[in-house]
ZAKEPA-143343 format. One line per 8 residues: number of its first residue (from 1); for each residue x, y, z of C-alpha. Coordinates in steps of 0.5 Angstrom, whole numbers, m for minus. Last residue first. Layout:
<recs>
NUM) X/Y/Z | ...
</recs>
This chain:
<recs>
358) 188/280/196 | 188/281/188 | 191/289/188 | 197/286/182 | 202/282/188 | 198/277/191 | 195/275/185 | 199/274/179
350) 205/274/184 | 203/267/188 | 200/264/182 | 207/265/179 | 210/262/185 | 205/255/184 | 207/255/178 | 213/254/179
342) 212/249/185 | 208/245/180 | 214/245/175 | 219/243/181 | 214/237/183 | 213/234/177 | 208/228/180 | 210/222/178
334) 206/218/183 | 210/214/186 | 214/220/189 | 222/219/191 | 225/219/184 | 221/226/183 | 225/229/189 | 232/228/187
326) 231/234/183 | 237/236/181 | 236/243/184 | 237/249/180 | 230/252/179 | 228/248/184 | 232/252/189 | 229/259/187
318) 221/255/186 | 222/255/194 | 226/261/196 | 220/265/192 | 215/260/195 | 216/262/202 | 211/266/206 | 207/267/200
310) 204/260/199 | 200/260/206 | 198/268/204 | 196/264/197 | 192/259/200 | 188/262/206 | 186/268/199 | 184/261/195
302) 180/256/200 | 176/255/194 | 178/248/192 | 182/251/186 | 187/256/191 | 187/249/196 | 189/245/190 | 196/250/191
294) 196/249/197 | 197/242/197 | 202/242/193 | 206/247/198 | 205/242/203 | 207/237/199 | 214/240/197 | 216/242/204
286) 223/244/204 | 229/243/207 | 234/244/201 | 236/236/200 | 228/235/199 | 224/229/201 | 218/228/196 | 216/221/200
278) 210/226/204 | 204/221/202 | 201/228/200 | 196/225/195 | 199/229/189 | 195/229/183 | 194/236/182 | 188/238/181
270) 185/241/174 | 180/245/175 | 172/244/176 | 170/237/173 | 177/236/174 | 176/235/181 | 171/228/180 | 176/225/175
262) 182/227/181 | 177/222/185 | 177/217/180 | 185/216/179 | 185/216/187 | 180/210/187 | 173/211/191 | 171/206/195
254) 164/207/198 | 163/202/204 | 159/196/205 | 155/199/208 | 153/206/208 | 156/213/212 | 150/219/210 | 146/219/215
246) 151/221/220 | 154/226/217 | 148/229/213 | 145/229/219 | 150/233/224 | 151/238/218 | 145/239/218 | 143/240/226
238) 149/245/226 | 156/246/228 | 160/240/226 | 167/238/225 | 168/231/223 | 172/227/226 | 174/219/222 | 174/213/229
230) 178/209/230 | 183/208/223 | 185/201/220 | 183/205/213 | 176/203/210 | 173/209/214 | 177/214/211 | 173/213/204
222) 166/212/207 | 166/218/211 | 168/223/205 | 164/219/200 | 157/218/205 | 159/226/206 | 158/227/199 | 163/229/194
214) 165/235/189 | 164/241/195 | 163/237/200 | 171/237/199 | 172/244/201 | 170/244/208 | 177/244/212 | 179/237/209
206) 172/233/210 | 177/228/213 | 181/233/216 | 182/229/222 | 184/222/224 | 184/219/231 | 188/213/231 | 188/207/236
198) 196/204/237 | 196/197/236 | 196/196/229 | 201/203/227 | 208/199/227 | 205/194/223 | 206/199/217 | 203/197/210
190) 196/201/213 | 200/207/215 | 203/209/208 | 196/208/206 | 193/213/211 | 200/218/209 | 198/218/202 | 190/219/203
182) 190/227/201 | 184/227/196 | 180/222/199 | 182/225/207 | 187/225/211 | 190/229/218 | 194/225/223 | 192/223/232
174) 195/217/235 | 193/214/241 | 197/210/246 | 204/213/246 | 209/211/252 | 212/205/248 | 214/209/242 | 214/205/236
166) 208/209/234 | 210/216/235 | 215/215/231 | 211/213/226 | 207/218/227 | 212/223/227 | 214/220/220 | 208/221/217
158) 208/229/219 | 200/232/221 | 201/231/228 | 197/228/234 | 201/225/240 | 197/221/245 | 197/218/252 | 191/215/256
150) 187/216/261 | 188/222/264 | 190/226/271 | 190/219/275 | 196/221/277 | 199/215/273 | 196/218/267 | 199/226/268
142) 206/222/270 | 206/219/263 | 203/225/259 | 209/230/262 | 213/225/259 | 211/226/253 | 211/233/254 | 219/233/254
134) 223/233/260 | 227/227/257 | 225/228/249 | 219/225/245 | 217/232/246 | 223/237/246 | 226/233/239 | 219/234/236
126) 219/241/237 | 222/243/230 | 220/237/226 | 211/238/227 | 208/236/234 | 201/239/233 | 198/238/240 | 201/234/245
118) 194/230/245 | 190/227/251 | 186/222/252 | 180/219/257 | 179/228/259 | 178/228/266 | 172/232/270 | 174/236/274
110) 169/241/271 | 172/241/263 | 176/248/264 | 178/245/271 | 181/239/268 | 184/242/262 | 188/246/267 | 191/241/270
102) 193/238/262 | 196/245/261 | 199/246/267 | 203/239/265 | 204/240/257 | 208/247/259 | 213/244/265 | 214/238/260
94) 216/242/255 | 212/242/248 | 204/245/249 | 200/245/244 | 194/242/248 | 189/236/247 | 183/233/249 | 179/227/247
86) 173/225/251 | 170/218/250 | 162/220/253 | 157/215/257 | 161/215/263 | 161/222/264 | 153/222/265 | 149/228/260
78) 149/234/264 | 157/232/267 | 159/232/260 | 155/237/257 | 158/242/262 | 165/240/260 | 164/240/253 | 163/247/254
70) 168/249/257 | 172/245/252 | 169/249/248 | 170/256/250 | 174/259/245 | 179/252/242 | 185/255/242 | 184/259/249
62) 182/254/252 | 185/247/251 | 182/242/245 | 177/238/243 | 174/232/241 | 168/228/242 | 167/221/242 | 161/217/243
54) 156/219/238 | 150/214/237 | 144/219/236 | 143/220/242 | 149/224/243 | 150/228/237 | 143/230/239 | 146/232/245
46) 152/235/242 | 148/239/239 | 143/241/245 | 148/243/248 | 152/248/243 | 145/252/242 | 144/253/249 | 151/255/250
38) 152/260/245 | 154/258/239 | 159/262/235 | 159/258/227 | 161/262/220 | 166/266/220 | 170/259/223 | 174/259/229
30) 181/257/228 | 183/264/228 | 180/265/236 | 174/271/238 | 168/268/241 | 164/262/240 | 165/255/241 | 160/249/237
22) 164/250/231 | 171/247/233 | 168/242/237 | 170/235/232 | 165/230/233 | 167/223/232 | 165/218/227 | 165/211/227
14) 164/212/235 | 169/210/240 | 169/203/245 | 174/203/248 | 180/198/250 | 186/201/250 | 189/198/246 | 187/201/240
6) 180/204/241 | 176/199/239 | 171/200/234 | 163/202/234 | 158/203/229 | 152/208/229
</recs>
């Protein structure tokens, strides 16, 4: 296992991180059909997580998360506090919110005081109540001059956020999605100084578990970890997958191009060449590269989640590119055709979701 700085703060995290999405067991939507350990079960993983060099484990606030942060928690004073970097998080955005969360994490983790802590999800609607007065952010601050946590984060899935995030004083970490496939935004961040004093977490990196598919961990991992990043999580639920992540990750590491990525896809269908860099701005409010995304999604075997993502608003969609000049395909370095794939992307939706497919 290699180790890297941890931004300013002065940790020492863990290449790779363990995501605790598998290890909780119960009845939540981010729960996995295919995961519910018990609690000997979750243990004994991240024990051997533990042992064998990983540092770093993230998690989230109950009920979110199931019972992992409880879990986390039982680990932590089992195996010695001072041994493990705890990353916790909630989706709270007002500061009265984000403060009871944190004291509940507290208590959820045995008293024991998460090392980071994350307003969870910031996305463009809540994003004036978090950086805000007020706002959880500032609830951060006061949790870290109680003593409550160690450091302030901020985890989103927009690149523009977390560039606000970076410039702000009160953030410490940073926590965003990428992967081979979906690079844009760790490209954007690695031409940005604003990002070289923050310590990143990076998330999503096997992409909800489709890439396995096409790539091996030692490719997943290694393509993400030549990016200024701290430490690539993995969510990881079983004694395999745990091997396979860290036996995988060689040095010098791989580099896959984007060019050479697209080739591996195609072996299976045709994917589009969008890296979610997120320049597509739209003058109409939409989202173009989540809707690309999705539709890579359908073809990467996440088809019945994509379509239901799809079909919350790409009638309205495809109906604004039909007449929109499309200032977008100037803005995006890949010369995708955005509003032809948005086409596509509604007749995928009334092919399937309309004839008894879903």
């Amino acid at each position: 296992m290699r180790y890297r700085t941890l931004g300013r703060t002065g940790l020492r995290v863990s290449e790779l991180g363990f995501g605790t999405i598998p290890i909780l067991k119960g009845d939540v939507p981010v729960l996995p059909d295919y995961f519910n350990l018990d609690d000997g079960d979750a243990l004994a993983l991240l024990g051997e997580a533990l042992d064998r060099g990983v540092n770093l484990f993230d998690t989230a606030v109950v009920p979110e998360y199931g019972d992992a942060e409880i879990k986390l928690g039982r680990f932590a004073r089992q195996a010695g506090r001072e041994r493990l970097v705890l990353s916790d998080k909630a989706r709270c955005f007002t500061g009265g919110d984000m403060y009871d969360a944190v004291c509940q994490s507290v208590q959820n983790l045995g008293g024991l005081h998460p090392d980071l802590y994350f307003v969870h999800q910031v996305d463009p609607e809540n994003a004036g109540t978090v950086f805000g007065p007020g706002g959880a952010l500032d609830a951060l601050v006061q949790c870290q001059q109680e003593g409550l946590i160690g450091f302030v984060g901020v985890a989103t899935h927009y690149y523009e956020l977390l560039l606000q995030a970076a410039r702000d004083p009160r953030v410490d970490v940073l926590q965003g999605s990428g992967n081979l496939l979906e690079r844009g935004m760790l490209e954007r961040m690695d031409w940005e100084a604003d990002f070289s004093t923050k310590g990143f977490l990076l998330n999503k990196v096997y992409a909800a578990g489709v890439l396995p598919r096409f790539f091996s961990p030692n490719e997943l991992l290694g393509g993400v970890l030549e990016y200024p990043i701290s430490s690539a999580l993995v969510g990881i639920g079983t004694a395999p997958q745990l091997a396979a992540a860290l036996d995988g990750v060689e040095h010098p590491l791989p580099k896959r191009s984007f060019a050479q990525v697209l080739d591996r896809l195609r072996t299976s269908f045709s994917p589009v060449p969008c890296d979610r860099c997120q320049r597509c701005l739209c003058p109409h409010g939409l989202e173009p590269h989540i809707i690309l995304r999705q539709l890579n999604y359908f073809f990467l075997g996440k088809d019945y989640w994509a379509l239901r993502k799809l079909d919350l608003d790409i009638r309205r969609a495809a109906a604004f590119c039909r007449r929109c000049p499309a200032p977008c395909l100037a803005l995006c370095p890949r010369n995708v055709s955005i509003p032809a794939y948005i086409q596509a992307a509604e007749s995928l939706v009334q092919r399937y979701m309309y004839r008894g497919w879903v």
